[in-house]
N, CA, C and O atoms as a Tripos MOL2 file, in Angstrom:
@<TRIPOS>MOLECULE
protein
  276   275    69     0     0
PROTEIN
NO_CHARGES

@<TRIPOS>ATOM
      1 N           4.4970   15.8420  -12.5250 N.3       1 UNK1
      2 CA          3.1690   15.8130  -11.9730 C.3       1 UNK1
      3 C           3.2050   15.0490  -10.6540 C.2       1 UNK1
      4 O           3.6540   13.9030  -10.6350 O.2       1 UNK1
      5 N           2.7650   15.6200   -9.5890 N.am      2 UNK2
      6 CA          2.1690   14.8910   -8.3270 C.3       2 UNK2
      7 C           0.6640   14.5390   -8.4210 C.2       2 UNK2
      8 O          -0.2750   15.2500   -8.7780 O.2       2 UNK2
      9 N           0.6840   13.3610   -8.0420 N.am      3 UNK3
     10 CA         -0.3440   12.6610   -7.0500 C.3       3 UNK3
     11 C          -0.7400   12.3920   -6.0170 C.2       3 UNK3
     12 O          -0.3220   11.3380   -5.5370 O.2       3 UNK3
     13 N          -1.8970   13.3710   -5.0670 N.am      4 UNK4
     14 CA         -1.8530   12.2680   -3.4970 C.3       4 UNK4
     15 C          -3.7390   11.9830   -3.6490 C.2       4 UNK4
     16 O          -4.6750   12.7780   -3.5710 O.2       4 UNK4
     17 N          -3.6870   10.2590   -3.9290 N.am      5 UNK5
     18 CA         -4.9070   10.2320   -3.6980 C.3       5 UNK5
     19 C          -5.4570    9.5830   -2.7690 C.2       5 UNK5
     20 O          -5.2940    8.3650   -2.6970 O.2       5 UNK5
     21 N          -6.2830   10.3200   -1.7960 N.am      6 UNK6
     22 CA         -6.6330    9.4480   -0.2410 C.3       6 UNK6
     23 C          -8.3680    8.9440   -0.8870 C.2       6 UNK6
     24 O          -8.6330    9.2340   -2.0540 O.2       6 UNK6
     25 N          -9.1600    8.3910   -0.2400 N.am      7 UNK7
     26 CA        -10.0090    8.3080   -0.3450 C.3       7 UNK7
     27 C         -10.6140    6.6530    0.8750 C.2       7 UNK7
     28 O          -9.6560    5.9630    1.2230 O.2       7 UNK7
     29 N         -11.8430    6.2280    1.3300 N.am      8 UNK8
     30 CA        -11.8690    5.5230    2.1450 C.3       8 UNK8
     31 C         -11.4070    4.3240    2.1440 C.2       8 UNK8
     32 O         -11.1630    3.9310    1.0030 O.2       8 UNK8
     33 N         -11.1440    3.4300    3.1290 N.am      9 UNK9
     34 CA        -10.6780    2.1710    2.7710 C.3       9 UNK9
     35 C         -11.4490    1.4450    1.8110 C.2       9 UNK9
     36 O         -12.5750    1.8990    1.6050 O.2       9 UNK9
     37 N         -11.0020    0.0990    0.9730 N.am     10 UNK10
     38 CA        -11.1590   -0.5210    0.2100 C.3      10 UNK10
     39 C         -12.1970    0.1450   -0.6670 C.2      10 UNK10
     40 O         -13.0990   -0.4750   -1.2300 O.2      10 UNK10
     41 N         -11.9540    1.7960   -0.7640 N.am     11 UNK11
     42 CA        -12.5120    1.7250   -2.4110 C.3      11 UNK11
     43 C         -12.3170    2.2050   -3.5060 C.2      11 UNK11
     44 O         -12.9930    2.9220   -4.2440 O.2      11 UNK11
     45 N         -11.0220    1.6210   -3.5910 N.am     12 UNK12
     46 CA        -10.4760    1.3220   -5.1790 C.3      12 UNK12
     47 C          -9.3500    2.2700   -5.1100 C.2      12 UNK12
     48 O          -8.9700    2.2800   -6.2810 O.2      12 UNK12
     49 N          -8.6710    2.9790   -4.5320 N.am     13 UNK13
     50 CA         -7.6530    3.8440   -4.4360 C.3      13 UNK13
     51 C          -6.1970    2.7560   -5.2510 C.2      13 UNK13
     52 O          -5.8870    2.7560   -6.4420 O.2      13 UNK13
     53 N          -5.8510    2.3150   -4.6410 N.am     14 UNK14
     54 CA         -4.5420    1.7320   -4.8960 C.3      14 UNK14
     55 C          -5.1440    0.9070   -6.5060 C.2      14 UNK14
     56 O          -4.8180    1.5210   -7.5220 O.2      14 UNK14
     57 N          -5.8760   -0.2530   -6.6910 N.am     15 UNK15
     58 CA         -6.5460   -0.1170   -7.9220 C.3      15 UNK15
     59 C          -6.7270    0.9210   -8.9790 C.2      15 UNK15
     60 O          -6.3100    0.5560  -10.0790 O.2      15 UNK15
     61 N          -7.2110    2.0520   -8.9350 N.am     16 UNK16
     62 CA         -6.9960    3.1260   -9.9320 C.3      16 UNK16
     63 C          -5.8740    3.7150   -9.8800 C.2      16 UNK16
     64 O          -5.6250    4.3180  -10.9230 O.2      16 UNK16
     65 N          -4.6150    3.8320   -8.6130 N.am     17 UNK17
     66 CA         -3.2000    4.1730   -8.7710 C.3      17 UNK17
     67 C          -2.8580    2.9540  -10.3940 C.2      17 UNK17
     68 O          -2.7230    3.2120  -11.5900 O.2      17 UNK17
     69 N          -2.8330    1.7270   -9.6490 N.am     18 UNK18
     70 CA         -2.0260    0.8440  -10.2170 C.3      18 UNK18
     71 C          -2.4240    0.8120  -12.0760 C.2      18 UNK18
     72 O          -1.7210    0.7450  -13.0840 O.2      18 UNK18
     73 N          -3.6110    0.8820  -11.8760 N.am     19 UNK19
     74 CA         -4.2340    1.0300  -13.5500 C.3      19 UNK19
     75 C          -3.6310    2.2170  -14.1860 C.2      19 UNK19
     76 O          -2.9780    1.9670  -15.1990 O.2      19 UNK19
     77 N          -3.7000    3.4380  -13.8240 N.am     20 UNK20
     78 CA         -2.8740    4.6780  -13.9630 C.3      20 UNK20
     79 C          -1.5610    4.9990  -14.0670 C.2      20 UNK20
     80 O          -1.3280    5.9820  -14.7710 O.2      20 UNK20
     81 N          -0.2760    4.2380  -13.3720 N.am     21 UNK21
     82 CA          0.8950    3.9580  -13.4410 C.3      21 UNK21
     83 C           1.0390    2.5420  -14.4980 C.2      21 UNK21
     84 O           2.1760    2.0770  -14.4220 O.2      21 UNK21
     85 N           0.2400    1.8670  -15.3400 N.am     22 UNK22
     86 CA          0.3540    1.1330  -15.9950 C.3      22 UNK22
     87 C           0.8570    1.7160  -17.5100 C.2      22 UNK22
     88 O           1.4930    1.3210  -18.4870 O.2      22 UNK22
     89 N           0.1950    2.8300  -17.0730 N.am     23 UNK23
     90 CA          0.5540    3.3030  -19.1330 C.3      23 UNK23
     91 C           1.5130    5.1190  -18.2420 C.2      23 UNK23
     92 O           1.2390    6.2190  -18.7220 O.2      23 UNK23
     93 N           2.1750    5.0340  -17.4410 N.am     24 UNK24
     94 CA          3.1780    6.0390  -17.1830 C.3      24 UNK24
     95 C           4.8280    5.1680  -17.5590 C.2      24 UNK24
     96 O           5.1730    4.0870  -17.0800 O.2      24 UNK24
     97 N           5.4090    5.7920  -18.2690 N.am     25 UNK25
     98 CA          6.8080    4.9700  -18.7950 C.3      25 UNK25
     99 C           7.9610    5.7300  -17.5730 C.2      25 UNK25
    100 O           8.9770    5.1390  -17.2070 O.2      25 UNK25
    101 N           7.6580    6.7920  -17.1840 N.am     26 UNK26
    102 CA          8.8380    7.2030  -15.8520 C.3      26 UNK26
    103 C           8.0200    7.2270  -14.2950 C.2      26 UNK26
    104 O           7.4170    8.2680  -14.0330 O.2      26 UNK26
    105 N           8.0040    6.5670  -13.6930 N.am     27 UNK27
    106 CA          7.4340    6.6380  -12.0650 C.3      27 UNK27
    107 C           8.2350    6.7450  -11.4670 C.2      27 UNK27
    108 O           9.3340    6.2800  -11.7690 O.2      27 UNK27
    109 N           7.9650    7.5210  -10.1820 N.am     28 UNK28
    110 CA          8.5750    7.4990   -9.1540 C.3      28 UNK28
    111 C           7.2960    7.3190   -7.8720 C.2      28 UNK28
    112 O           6.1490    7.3860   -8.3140 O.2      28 UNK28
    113 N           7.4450    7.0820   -6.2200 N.am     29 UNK29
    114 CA          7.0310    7.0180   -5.7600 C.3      29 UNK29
    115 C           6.4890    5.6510   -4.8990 C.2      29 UNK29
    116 O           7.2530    4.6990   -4.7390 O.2      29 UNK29
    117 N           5.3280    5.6420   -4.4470 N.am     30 UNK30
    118 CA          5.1600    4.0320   -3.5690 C.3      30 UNK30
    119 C           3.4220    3.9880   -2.9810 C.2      30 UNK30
    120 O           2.8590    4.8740   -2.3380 O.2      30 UNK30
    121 N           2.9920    3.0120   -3.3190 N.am     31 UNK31
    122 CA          1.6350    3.0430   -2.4820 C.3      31 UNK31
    123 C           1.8500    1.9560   -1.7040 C.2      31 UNK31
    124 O           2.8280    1.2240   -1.8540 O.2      31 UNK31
    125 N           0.6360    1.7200   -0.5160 N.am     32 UNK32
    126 CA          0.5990    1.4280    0.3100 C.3      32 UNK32
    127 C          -0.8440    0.0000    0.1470 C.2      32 UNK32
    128 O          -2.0390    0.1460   -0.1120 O.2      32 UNK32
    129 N          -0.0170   -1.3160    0.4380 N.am     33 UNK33
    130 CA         -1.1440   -2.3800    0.5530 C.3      33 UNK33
    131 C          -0.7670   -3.0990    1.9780 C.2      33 UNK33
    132 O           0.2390   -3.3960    2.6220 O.2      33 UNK33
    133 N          -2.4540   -3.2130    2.0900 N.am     34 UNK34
    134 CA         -2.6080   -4.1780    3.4100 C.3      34 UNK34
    135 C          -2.2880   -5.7590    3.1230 C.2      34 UNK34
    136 O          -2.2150   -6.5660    2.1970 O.2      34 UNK34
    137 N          -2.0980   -5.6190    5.0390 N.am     35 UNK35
    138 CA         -1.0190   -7.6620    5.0100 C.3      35 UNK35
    139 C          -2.3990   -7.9010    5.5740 C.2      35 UNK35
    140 O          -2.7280   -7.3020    6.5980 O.2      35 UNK35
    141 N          -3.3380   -8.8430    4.8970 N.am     36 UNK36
    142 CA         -4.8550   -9.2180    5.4560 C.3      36 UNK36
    143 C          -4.2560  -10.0360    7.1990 C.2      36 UNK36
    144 O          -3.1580  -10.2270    7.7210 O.2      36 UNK36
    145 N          -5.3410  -10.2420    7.4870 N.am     37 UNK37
    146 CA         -5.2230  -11.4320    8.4450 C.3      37 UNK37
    147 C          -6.0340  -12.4500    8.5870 C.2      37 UNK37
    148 O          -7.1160  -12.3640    9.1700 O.2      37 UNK37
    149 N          -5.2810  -14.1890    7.7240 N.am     38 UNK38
    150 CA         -6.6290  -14.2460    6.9970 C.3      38 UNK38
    151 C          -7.1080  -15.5660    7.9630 C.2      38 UNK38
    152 O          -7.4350  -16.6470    7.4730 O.2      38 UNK38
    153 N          -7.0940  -15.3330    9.1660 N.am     39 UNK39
    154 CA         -8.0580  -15.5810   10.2780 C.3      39 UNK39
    155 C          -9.5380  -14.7250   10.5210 C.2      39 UNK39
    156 O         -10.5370  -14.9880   11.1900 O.2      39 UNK39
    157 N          -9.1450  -13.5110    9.5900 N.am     40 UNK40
    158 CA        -10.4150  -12.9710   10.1790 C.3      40 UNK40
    159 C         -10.8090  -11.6840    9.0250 C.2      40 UNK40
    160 O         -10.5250  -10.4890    9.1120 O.2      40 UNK40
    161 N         -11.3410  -12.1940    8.2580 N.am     41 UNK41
    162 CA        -11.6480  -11.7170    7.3030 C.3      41 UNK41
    163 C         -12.0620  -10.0840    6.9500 C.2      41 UNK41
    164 O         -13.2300   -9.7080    7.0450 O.2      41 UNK41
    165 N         -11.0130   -9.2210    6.5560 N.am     42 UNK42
    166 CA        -11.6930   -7.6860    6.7190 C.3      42 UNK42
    167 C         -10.9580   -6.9260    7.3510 C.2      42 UNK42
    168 O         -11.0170   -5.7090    7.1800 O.2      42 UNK42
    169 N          -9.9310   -7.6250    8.4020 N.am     43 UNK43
    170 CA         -8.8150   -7.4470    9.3350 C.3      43 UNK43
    171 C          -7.6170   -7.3130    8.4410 C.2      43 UNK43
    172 O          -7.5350   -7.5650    7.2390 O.2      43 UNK43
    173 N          -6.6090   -6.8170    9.3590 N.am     44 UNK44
    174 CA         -5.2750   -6.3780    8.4850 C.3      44 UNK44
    175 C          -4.3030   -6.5460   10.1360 C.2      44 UNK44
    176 O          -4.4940   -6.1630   11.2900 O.2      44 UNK44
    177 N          -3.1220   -7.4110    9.3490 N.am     45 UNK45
    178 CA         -1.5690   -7.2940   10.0520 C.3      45 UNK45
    179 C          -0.6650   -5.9940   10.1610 C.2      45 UNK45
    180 O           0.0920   -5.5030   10.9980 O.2      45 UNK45
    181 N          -1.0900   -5.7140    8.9990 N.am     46 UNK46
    182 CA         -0.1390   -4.0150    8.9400 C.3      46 UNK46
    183 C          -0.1120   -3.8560    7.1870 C.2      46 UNK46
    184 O          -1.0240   -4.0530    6.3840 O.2      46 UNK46
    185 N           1.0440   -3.5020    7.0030 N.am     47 UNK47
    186 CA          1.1070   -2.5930    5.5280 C.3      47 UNK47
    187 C           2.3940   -3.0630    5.0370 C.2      47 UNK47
    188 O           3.4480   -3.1530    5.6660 O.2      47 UNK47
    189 N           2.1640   -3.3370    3.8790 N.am     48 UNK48
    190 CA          3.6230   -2.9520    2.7170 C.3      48 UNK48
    191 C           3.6770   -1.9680    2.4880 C.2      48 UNK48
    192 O           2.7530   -1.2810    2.9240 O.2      48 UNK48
    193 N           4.6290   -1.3570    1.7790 N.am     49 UNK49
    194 CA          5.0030   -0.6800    0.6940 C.3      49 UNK49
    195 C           5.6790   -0.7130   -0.2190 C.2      49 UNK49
    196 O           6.8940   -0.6370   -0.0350 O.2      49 UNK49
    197 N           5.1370   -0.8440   -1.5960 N.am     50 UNK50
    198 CA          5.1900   -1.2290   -2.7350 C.3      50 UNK50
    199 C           5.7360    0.0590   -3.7900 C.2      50 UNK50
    200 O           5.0300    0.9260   -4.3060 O.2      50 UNK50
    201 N           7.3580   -0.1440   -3.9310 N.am     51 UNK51
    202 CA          7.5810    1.3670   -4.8090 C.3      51 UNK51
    203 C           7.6830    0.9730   -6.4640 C.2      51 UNK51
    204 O           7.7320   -0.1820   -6.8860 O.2      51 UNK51
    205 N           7.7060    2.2750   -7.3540 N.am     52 UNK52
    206 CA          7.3620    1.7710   -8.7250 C.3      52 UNK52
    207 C           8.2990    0.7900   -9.4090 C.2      52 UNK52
    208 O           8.0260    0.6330  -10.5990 O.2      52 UNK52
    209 N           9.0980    0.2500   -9.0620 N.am     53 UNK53
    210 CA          9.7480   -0.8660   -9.6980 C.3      53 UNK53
    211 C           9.3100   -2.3770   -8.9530 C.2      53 UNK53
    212 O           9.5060   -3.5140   -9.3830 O.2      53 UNK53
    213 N           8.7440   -2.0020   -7.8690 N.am     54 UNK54
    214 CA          8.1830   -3.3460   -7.0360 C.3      54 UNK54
    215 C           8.6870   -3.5070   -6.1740 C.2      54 UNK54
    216 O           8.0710   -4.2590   -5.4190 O.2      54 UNK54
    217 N          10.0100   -3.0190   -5.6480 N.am     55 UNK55
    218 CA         10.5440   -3.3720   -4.4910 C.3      55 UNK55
    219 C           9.6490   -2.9380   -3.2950 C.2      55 UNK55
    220 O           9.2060   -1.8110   -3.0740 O.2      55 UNK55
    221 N           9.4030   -4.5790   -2.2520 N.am     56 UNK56
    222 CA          8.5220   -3.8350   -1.1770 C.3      56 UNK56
    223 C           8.9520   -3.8520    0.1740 C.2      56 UNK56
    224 O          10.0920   -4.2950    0.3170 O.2      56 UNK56
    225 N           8.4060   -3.5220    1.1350 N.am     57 UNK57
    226 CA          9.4660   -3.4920    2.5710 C.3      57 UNK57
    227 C           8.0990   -3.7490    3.4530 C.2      57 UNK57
    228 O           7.0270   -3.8390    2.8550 O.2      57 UNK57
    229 N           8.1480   -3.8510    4.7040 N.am     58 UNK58
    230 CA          7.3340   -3.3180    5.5230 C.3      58 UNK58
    231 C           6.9070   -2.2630    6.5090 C.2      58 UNK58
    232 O           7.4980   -2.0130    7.5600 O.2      58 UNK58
    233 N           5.9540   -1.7430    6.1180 N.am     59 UNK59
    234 CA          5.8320   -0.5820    6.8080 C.3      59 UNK59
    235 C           5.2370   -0.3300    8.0520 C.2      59 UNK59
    236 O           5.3440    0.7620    8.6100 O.2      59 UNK59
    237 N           4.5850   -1.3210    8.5400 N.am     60 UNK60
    238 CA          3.7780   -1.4590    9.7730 C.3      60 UNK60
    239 C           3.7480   -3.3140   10.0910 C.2      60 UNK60
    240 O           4.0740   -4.0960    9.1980 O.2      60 UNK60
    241 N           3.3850   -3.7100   11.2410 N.am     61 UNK61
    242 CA          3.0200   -4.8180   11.2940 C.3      61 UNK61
    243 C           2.5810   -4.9750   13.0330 C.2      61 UNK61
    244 O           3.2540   -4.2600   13.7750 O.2      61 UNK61
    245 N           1.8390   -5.5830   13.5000 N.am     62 UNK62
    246 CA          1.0550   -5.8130   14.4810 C.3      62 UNK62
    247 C           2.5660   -6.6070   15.7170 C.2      62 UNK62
    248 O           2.9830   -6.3340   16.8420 O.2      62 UNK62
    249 N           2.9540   -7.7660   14.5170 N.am     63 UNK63
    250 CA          4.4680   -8.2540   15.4040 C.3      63 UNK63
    251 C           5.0880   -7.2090   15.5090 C.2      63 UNK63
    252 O           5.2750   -7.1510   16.7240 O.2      63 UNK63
    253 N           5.6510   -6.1200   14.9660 N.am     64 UNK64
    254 CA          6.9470   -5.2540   15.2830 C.3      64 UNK64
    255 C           7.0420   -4.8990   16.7750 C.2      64 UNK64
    256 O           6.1080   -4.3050   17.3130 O.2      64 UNK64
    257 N           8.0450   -5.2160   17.3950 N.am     65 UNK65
    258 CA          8.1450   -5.1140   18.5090 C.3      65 UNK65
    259 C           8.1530   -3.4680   18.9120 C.2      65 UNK65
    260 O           7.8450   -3.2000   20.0730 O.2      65 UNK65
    261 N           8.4350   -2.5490   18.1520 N.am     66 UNK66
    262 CA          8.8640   -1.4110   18.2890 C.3      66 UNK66
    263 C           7.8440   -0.8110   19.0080 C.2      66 UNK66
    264 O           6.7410   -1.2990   18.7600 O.2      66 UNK66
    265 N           7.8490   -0.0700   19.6750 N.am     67 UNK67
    266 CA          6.6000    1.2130   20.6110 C.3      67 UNK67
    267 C           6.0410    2.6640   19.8730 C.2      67 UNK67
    268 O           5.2440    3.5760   20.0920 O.2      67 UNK67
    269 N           7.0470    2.2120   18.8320 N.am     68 UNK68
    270 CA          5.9810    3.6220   17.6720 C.3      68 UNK68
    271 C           4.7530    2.8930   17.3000 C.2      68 UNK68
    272 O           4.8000    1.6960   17.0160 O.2      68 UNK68
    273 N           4.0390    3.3350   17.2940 N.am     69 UNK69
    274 CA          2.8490    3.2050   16.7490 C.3      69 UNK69
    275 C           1.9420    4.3870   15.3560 C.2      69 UNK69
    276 O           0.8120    4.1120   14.9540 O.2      69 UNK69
@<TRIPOS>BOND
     1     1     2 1
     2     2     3 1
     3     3     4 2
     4     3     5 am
     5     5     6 1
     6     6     7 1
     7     7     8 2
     8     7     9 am
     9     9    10 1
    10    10    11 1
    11    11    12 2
    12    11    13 am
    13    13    14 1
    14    14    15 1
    15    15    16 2
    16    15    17 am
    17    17    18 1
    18    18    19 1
    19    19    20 2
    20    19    21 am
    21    21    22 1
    22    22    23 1
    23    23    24 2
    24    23    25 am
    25    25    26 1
    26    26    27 1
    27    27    28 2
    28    27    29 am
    29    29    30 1
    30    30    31 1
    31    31    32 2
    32    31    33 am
    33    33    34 1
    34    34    35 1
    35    35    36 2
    36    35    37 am
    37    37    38 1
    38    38    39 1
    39    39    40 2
    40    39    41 am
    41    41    42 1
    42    42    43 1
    43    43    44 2
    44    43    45 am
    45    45    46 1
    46    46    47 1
    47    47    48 2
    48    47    49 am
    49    49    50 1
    50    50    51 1
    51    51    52 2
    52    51    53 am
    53    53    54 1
    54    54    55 1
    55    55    56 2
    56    55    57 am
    57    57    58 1
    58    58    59 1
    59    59    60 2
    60    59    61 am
    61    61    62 1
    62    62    63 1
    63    63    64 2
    64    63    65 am
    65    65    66 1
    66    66    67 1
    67    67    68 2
    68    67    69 am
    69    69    70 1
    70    70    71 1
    71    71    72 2
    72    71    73 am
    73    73    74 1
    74    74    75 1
    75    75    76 2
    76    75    77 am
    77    77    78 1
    78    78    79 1
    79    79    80 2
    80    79    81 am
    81    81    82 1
    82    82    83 1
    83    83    84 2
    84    83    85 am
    85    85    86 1
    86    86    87 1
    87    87    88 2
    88    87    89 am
    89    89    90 1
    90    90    91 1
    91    91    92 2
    92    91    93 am
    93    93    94 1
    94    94    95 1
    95    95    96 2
    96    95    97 am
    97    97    98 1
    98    98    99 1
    99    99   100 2
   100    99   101 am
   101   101   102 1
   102   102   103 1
   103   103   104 2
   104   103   105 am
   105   105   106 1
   106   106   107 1
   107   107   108 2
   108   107   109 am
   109   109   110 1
   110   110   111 1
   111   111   112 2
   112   111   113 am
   113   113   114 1
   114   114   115 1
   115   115   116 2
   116   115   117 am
   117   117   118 1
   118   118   119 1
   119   119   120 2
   120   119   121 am
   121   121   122 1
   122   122   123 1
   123   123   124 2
   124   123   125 am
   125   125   126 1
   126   126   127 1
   127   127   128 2
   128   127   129 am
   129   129   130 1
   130   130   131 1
   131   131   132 2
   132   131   133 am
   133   133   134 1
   134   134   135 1
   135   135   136 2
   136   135   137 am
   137   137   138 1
   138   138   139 1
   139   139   140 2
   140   139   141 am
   141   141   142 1
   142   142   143 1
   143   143   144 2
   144   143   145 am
   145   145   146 1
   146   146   147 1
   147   147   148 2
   148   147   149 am
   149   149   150 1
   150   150   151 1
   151   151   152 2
   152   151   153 am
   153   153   154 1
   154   154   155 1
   155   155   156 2
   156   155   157 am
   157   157   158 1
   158   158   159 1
   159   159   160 2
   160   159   161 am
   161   161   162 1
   162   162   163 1
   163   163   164 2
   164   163   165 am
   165   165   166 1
   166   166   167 1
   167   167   168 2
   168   167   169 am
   169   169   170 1
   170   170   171 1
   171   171   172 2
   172   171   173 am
   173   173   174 1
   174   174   175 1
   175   175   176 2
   176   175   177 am
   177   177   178 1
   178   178   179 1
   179   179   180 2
   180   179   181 am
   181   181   182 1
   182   182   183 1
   183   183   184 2
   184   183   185 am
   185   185   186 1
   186   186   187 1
   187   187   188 2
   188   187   189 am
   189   189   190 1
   190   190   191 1
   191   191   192 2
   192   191   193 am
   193   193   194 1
   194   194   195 1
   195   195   196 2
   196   195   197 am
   197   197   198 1
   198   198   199 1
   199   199   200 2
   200   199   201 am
   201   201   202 1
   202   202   203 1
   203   203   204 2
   204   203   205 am
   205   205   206 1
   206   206   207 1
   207   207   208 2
   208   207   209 am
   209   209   210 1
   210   210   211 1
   211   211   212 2
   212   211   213 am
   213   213   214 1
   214   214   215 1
   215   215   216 2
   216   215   217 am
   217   217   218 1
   218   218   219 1
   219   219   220 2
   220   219   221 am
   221   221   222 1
   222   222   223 1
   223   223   224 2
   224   223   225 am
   225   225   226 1
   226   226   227 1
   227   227   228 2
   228   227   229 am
   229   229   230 1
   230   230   231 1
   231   231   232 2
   232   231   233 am
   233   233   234 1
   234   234   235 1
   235   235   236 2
   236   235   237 am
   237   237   238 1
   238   238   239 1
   239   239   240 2
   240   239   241 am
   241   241   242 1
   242   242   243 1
   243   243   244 2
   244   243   245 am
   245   245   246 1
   246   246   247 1
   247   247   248 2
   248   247   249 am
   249   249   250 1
   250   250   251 1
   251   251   252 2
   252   251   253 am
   253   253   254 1
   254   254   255 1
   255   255   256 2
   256   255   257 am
   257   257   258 1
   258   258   259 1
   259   259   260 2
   260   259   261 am
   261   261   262 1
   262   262   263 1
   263   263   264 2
   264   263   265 am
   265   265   266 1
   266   266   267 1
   267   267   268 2
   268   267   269 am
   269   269   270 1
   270   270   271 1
   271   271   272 2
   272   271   273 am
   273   273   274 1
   274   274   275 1
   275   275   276 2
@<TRIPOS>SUBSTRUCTURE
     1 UNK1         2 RESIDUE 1 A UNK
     2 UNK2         6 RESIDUE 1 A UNK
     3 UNK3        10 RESIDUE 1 A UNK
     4 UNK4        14 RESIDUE 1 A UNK
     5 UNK5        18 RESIDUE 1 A UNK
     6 UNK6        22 RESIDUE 1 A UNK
     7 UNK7        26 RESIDUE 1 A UNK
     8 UNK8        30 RESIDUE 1 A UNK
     9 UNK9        34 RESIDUE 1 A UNK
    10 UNK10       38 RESIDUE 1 A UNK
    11 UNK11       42 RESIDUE 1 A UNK
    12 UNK12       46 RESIDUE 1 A UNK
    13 UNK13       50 RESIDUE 1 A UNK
    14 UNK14       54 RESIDUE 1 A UNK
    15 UNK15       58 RESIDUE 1 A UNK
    16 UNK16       62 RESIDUE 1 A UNK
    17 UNK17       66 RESIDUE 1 A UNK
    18 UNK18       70 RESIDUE 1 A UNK
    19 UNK19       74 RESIDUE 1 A UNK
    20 UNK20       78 RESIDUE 1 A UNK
    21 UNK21       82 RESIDUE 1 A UNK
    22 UNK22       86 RESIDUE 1 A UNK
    23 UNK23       90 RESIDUE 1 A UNK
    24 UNK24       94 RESIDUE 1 A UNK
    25 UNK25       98 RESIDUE 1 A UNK
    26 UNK26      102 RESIDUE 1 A UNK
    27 UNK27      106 RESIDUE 1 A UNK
    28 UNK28      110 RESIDUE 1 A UNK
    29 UNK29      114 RESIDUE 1 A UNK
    30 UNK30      118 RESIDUE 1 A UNK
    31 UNK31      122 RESIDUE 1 A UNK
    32 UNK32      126 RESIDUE 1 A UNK
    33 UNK33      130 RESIDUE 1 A UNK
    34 UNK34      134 RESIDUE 1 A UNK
    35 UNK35      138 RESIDUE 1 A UNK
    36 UNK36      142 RESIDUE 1 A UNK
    37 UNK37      146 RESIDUE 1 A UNK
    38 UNK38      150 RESIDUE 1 A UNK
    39 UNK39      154 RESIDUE 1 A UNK
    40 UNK40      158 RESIDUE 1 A UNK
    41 UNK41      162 RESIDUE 1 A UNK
    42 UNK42      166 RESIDUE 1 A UNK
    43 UNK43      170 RESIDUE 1 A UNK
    44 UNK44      174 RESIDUE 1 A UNK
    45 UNK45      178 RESIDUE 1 A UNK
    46 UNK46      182 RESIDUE 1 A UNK
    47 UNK47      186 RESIDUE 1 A UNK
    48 UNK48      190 RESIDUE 1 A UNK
    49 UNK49      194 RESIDUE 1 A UNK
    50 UNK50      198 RESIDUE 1 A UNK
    51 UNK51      202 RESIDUE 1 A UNK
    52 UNK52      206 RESIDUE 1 A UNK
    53 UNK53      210 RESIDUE 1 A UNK
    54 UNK54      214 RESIDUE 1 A UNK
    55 UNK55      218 RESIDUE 1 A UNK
    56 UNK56      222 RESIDUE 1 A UNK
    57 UNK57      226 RESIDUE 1 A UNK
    58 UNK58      230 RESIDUE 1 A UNK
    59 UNK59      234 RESIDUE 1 A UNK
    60 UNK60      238 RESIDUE 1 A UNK
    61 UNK61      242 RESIDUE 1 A UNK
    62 UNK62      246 RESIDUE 1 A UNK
    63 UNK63      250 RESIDUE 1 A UNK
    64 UNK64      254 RESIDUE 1 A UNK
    65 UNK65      258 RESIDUE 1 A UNK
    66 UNK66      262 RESIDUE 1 A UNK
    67 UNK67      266 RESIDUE 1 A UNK
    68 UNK68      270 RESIDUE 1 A UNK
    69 UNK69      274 RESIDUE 1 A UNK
């Protein structure tokens, strides 16, 4: 079975992933959480990504020097 669920920011997407992959015994895959910025409440640094065993990396960040955007 695939999953792609988009829906607007902060409402409840990654929350109903995570509740949903709680009672799945084989996962594969990765969602996506924001790095707040907690100077300014509501704001975001960039993104993790969080795959089903937990390993996370970064996927975006405001420091990355890089010119992709």
């Amino acid at each position: 079975m695939k999953i792609l669920l988009t829906g607007q920011p902060h409402s409840g997407k990654t929350t109903l992933l995570a509740r949903l992959l709680a009672s799945v015994s084989q996962k594969q895959g990765f969602v996506t959480q924001e790095i707040p910025d907690p100077g300014h409440p509501g704001q975001r640094f960039g993104f993790h990504l969080v795959d089903a065993d937990q390993n996370t990396a970064i996927l975006a960040h405001v420091d990355n020097p890089s010119t992709i955007r």
